[in-house]
N, C-alpha and C positions, 0 to 999 in steps of 0.2 A: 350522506356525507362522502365527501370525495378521497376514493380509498386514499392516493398520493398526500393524504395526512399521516399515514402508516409507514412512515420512513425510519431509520437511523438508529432509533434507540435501545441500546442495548438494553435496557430494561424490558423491555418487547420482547426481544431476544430473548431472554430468560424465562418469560412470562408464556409465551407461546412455544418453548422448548418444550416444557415439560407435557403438553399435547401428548410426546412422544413415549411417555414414561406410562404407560397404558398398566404396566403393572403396579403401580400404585393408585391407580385410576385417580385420580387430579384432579382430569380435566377431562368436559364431554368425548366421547371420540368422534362428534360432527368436527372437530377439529381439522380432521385427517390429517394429520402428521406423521410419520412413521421413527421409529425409532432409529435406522439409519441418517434419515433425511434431516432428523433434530442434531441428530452429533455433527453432520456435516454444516451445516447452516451454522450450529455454537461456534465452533470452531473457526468458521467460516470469519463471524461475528467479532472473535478474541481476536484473529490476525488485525481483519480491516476495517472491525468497528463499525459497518454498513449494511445490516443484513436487509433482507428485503421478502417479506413474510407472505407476499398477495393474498390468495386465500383464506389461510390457515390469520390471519392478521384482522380480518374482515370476520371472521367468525368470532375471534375473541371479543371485539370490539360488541358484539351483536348479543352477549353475555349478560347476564342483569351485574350490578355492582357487587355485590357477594360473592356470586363466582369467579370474576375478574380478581378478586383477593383471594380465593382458594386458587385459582391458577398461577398466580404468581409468589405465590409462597411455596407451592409444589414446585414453580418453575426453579425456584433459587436454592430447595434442596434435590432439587436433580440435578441442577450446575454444578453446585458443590461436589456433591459426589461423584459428577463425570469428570469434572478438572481435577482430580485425587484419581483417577484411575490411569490404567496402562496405554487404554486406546488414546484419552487425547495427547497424553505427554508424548505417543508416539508419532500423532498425528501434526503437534504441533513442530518437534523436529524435524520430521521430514521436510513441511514448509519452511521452514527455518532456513534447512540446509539448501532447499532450492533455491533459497533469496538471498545465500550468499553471496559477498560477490569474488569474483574469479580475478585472481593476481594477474600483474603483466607476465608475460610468456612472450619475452623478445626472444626473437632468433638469433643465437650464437651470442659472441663479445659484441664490445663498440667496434674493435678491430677488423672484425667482422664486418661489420654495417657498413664501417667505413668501404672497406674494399668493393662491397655490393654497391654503395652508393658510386662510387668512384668509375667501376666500369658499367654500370647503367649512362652513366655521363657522356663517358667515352666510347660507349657503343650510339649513342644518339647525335656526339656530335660526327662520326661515320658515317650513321647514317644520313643526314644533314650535308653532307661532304661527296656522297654519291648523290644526292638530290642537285648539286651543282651542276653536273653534265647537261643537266636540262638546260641551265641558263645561257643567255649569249655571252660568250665571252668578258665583254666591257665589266659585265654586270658581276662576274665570277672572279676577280681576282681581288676585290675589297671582302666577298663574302669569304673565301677562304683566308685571306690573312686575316677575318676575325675569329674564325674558325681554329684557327691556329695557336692564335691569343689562349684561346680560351682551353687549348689543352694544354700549351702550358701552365695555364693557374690550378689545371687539376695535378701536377707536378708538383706545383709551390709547396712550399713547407707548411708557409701561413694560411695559405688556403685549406692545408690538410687539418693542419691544429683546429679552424674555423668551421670546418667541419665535423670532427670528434668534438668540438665541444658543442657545437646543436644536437650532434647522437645522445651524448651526454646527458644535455637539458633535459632532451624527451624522456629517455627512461627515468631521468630523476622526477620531471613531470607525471610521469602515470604512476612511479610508485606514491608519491604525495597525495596524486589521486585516490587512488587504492586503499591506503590508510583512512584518507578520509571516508571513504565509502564503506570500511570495515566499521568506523565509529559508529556511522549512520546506522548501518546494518545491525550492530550489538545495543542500540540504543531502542531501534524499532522490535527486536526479535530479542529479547532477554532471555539469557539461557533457561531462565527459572519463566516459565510460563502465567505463574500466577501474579511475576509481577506487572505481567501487562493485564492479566486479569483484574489487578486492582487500580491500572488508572482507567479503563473501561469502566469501572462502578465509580470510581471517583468524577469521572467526566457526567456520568449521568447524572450524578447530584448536583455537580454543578449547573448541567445546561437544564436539567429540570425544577430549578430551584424557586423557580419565579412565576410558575405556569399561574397565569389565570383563571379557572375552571369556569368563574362566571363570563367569559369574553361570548358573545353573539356570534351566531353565522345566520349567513342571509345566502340564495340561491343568486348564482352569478356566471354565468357564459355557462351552465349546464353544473356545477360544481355548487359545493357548498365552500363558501370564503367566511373568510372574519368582517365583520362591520368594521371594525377599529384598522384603517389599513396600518398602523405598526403592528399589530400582530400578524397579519398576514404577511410581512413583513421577517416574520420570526424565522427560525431556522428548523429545519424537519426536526429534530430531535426533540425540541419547545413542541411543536406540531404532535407529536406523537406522543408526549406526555399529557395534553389535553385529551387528545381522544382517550386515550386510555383511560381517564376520570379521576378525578380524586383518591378514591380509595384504594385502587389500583394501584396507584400510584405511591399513595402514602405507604402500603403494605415494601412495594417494592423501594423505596428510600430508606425503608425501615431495616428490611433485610440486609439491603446494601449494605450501610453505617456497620450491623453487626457482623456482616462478611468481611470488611474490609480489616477489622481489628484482628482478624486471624489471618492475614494475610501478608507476606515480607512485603516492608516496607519499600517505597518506590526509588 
């Protein structure tokens, strides 16, 4: 079967974590997962929801149906009790704080900007003004009386107002930005960790809720496919709760449902 069935699912995640929990031995240690490598990958898992198991994914799979329920019931009480320790609340913080996002940091006042914009103007249109000497005469006295024009509008009153109020616009622009981008950010990164914890169990129930266990694979361009092309069709997460089986599967929806009920609400 064609590993690239072994995508997404965080119930996977969890189920092939506990590989790493060697001290309760779980799970075979043909697994090879190491106990670093599981907290980083979980972790990995809770931010972006996407882990990616090669291996260690491929072994589980290769489990008789029994063990696949002893591994993923070990996997969900070693979740538990790593998302309740120090390492991941510190770990998820950190990413947190890295995914910040960083406020505008204009340089000085508008007052400021103003005057910056003003003589960048009037140094360009100098320079444009020494670029005349090159031209023949005919050609240089339409260019400089527009040249002229034009440092007087940076003089004007209304020009200057039209000016401060585009400075204006922008920084009201980025802070609007800003703001919005802190929602986003507080929305994806909840201070409380576990409660991204529970829509990652929540999503797996969802998207695994319809799996077909009897759907067909048939060999195709070197892979194993689905007969039925809407399931092939399906989304890795679907994908990945098939291969995982039934009872795997059940154990781990099982778990899910009674983790979520201890978990703050979304």
């Amino acid at each position: 079967m064609a590993l690239g069935l072994w995508r997404g699912s965080w119930a996977g995640t969890l189920a092939i974590a506990t590989a790493a929990n060697l001290a309760a031995q779980a799970v075979p240690s043909e697994l090879r997962l190491s106990e670093p490598d599981a907290r980083e990958s979980f972790l990995g898992s809770v931010i972006g929801g996407y882990p990616q198991w090669g291996v260690a994914a491929a072994a589980f799979v290769a489990l008789p149906a029994a063990a696949r329920v002893a591994v993923v019931q070990g996997g969900f009480a070693w979740a538990k009790s790593y998302v309740k320790s120090p390492g991941f609340r510190t770990g998820y913080e950190t990413a947190r704080q890295r995914a910040k996002p960083e406020p505008p940091n204009p340089e000085g006042t508008v007052d400021d900007e103003l005057k910056r914009q003003v003589a960048k103007q009037l140094a360009d249109l100098e320079e444009s003004r020494n670029a005349l000497a090159t031209l023949p005469p005919e050609q240089r006295k339409d260019l400089e009386a527009m040249l002229k024009q034009m440092e007087a509008q940076l003089k004007d009153p209304q020009t200057l107002a039209m000016m401060r109020s585009g400075i204006e616009g922008d920084r009201a622009g980025a802070q609007e930005t800003y703001q919005s981008n802190v929602k986003e950010w507080e929305e994806r990164y909840p201070a409380n960790p576990e409660i991204l914890v529970g829509r990652r169990l929540q999503a797996f129930l969802t998207e695994c809720g319809d799996v077909d266990f009897s759907a067909k694979l048939q060999p195709r361009e070197g892979k194993m496919r689905f007969v039925d092309p809407q399931y092939e069709m399906k989304p890795a997460n679907w994908k990945t709760c098939y291969r995982a089986g039934p009872e795997a599967i059940g154990a781990a929806r099982a778990a899910a449902t009674a983790w979520l009920k201890e978990l703050p609400k979304m």
